[in-house]
N, C-alpha and C positions, 0 to 999 in steps of 0.2 A: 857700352854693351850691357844689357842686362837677360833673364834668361827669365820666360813668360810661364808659368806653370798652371797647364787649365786642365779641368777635369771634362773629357766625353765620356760618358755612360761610364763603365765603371774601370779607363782607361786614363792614367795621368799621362800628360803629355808636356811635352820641355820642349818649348823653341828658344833659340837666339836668337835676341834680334840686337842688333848694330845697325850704326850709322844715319844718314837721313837723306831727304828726297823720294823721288817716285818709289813704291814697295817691286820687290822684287825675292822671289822665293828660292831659296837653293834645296835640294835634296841630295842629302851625300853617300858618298858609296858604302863598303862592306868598311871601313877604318874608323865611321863614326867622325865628329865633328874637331876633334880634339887636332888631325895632322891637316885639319884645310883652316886653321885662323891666318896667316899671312892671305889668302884668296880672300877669306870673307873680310877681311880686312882693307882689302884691294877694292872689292865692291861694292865695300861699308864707304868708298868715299864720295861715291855721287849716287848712290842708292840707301834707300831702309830696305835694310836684307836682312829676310825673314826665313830660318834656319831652323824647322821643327826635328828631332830625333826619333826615328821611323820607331814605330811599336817594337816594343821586344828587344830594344837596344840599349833602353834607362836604365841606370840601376836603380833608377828607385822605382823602377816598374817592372820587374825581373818578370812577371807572369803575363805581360800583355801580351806578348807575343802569342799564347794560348787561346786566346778571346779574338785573335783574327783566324775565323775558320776559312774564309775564300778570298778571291780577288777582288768580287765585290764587296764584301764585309771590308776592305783594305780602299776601294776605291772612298764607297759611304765614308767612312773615315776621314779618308782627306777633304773631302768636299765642307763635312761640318766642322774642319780646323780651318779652312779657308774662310766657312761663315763666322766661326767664331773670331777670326782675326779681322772679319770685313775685308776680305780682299776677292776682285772682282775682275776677272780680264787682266790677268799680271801676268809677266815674263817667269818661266821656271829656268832654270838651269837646275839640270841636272847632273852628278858621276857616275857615271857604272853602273849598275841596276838602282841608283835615286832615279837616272835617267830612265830607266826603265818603266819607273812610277808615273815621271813625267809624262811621257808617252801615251801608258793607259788613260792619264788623266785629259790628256790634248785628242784621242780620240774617242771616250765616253763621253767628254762632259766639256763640249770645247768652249762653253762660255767661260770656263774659269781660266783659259791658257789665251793671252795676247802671243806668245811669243816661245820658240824654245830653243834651249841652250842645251846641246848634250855633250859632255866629255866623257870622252871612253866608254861610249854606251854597249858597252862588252855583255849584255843579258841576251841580246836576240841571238844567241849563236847560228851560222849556219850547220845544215848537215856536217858540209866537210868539212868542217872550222874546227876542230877538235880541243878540246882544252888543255892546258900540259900540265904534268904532274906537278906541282911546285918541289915535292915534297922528296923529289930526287936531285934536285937540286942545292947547290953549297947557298951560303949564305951572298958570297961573292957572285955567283950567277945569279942569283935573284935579284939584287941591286942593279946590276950591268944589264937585266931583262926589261930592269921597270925604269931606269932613269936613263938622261940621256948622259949625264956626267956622274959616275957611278960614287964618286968619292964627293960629290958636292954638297951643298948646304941642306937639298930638300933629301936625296940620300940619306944623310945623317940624321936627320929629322925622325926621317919615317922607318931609319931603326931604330930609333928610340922608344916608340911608342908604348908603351906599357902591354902586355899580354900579345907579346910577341905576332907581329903582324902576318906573316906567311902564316900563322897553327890557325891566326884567327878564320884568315880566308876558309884555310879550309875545313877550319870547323862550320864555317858558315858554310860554304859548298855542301858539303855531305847532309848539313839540315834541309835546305833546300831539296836536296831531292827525293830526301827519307822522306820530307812534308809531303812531295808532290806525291807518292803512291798511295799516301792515305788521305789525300785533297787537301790537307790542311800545310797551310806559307803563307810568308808573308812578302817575299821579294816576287815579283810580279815574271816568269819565266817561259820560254817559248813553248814548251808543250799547252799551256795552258790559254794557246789563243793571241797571243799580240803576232802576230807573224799575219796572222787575218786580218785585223784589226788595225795595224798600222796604216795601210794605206786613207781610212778616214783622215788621217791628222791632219787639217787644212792650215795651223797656225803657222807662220813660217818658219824655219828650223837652220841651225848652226849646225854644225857638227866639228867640234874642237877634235885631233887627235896631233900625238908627235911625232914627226918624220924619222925620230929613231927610237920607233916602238917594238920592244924586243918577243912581246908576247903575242900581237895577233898580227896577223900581214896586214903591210899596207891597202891591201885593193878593199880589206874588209869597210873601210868609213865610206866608201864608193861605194858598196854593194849596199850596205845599211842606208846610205841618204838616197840612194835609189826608189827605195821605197815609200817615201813619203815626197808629197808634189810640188811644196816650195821650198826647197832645201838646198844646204850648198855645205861642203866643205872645206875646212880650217885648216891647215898644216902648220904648227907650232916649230920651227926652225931650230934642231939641236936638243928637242927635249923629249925625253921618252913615253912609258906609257903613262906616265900622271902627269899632264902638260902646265896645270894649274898648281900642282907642287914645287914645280921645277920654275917656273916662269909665273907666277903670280899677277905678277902686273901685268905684265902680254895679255894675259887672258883674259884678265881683266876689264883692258883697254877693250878688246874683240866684243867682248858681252854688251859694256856701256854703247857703241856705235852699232851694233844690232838692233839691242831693244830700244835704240835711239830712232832705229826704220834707217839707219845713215848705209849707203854700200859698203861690204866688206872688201 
C-alpha cells in the first residue's frame, strides 16, 4: 500500500492505492478510509484499487472542503484526479454518498465509469424514507441498527474508531444541509438534482445492501436500482447496514465477478 499525494489547483489530494491488476476506484462513505482496510484489502487482491479522500476530509487539507463551492466544482474535481491517475472507463464502487459521487460521475461523465458498485447508497433519500435521529439512540442500538452481529469483529472495529463515529455522522449530516441552503457541499445530495439525473446512468450497476439492515427498509435498494436501466440487486446474508464491514470478502468476491462482466 502506499498513499499518492498530488496537488489540483490549490487542493491536496491523498489517495491509497494497494494491490495490483486491472485499476479500480473505491469512494468511501461519511467514516473515511481508516474502518474500510479489511475491504480494500479484499479487493487489493486481484485489483489496483485506487482510494482518493474526498476534499475536506484530510487533515492535512482541513480547508478544502471551502474551495468546493458546487457539485460541479466537486464533479471537475474528480474527473482531473481521474486524469491525473490516468484512469479511463474503470469500475467505481462506491459507500454511502462516495456512492452517491459515483453516480454523479456515471451520469455526467459516463466515459470515466465502466462499471458501478454501490453499497448502502443511502444519499438519494426518498420523500418517505425519513432519516432517524441517531442521536436518541444508546450506543447498543446503534450497533444492533448498523451490524448484523452486533457484538462482532466489524462492530468492534467501528467502535473503535477515533472521533467517535455516530457525533461524526452527524456532524456531517447537519453540514450538509447547513451547505445546501447557502449552495456551498461537498457530498452530492438529492435536493440538488441526482434524483433527475440518475436515470442517464447507462454503466451497469450492483447494488450491495444487507438483509439485516436496521436503518433503512428493505424495499429501499428495489426502489433505488429501480432507477437506473442496467441494474440488479445484492442481498448480503446476515449482515447489516455496512455489508462490506461485516463481510469483506463476500463483497469482495460480488465486485471482482461483476466488474469481471461474470453473472451475479
Amino acid at each position: 500500500m502506499m498513499l499518492l499525494s498530488l496537488w489540483q489547483d490549490t487542493v491536496q489530494t491523498e489517495v491509497d492505492v494497494r494491490g495490483s491488476g486491472p485499476p479500480l476506484v473505491y469512494l468511501h462513505g461519511p467514516w473515511g478510509l481508516n474502518v474500510d482496510t479489511p475491504f480494500l484489502d479484499a479487493l487489493a487482491a486481484t485489483n489496483t484499487v485506487y482510494a482518493p479522500r474526498h476534499p475536506g476530509t484530510s487533515a492535512s487539507d482541513p480547508e478544502a472542503i471551502h474551495r468546493i463551492d458546487s457539485l460541479h466544482d466537486l464533479i471537475v474535481y474528480y474527473a482531473e484526479l481521474f486524469d491525473r491517475l490516468d484512469l479511463r472507463a474503470v469500475p467505481i464502487v462506491g459507500h454511502s454518498f462516495g456512492g452517491m459521487m459515483a453516480c454523479e460521475l456515471a451520469a455526467t461523465l459516463p466515459a470515466l465509469v465502466s462499471r458501478l458498485v454501490l453499497i448502502d447508497p443511502v444519499g438519494l433519500w426518498l420523500d418517505d424514507r425519513p432519516v432517524k435521529n441517531w442521536m436518541i439512540f444508546s450506543d447498543e442500538e446503534r450497533q444492533a441498527a448498523l451490524f448484523g452481529d452486533a457484538r462482532g469483529e466489524a462492530a468492534r472495529r467501528f467502535a473503535s474508531v477515533p472521533e467517535e463515529p455516530e457525533a461524526r455522522v452527524d456532524a456531517l449530516a447537519s453540514f450538509i444541509w447547513s451547505q445546501a441552503c447557502t449552495g456551498k457541499f461537498v457530498w452530492p445530495i438529492p435536493d440538488k438534482g441526482l434524483r433527475r439525473r440518475i436515470h442517464r446512468i447507462a454503466a451497469p450497476t450492483l447494488v450491495v445492501w444487507g438483509t439485516r439492515d436496521g436503518v433503512i427498509a428493505a424495499a429501499y435498494a428495489d426502489e433505488f436500482a429501480s432507477r437506473i436501466a442496467d441494474s440488479r440487486v445484492e442481498r448480503i446474508e446476515g449482515a447489516g447496514h455496512l455489508p462490506h464491514l461485516e463481510q469483506p470478502a463476500a463483497v469482495a468476491r460480488l465486485v471482482g465477478e461483476f466488474i469481471a462482466g461474470s453473472a451475479v
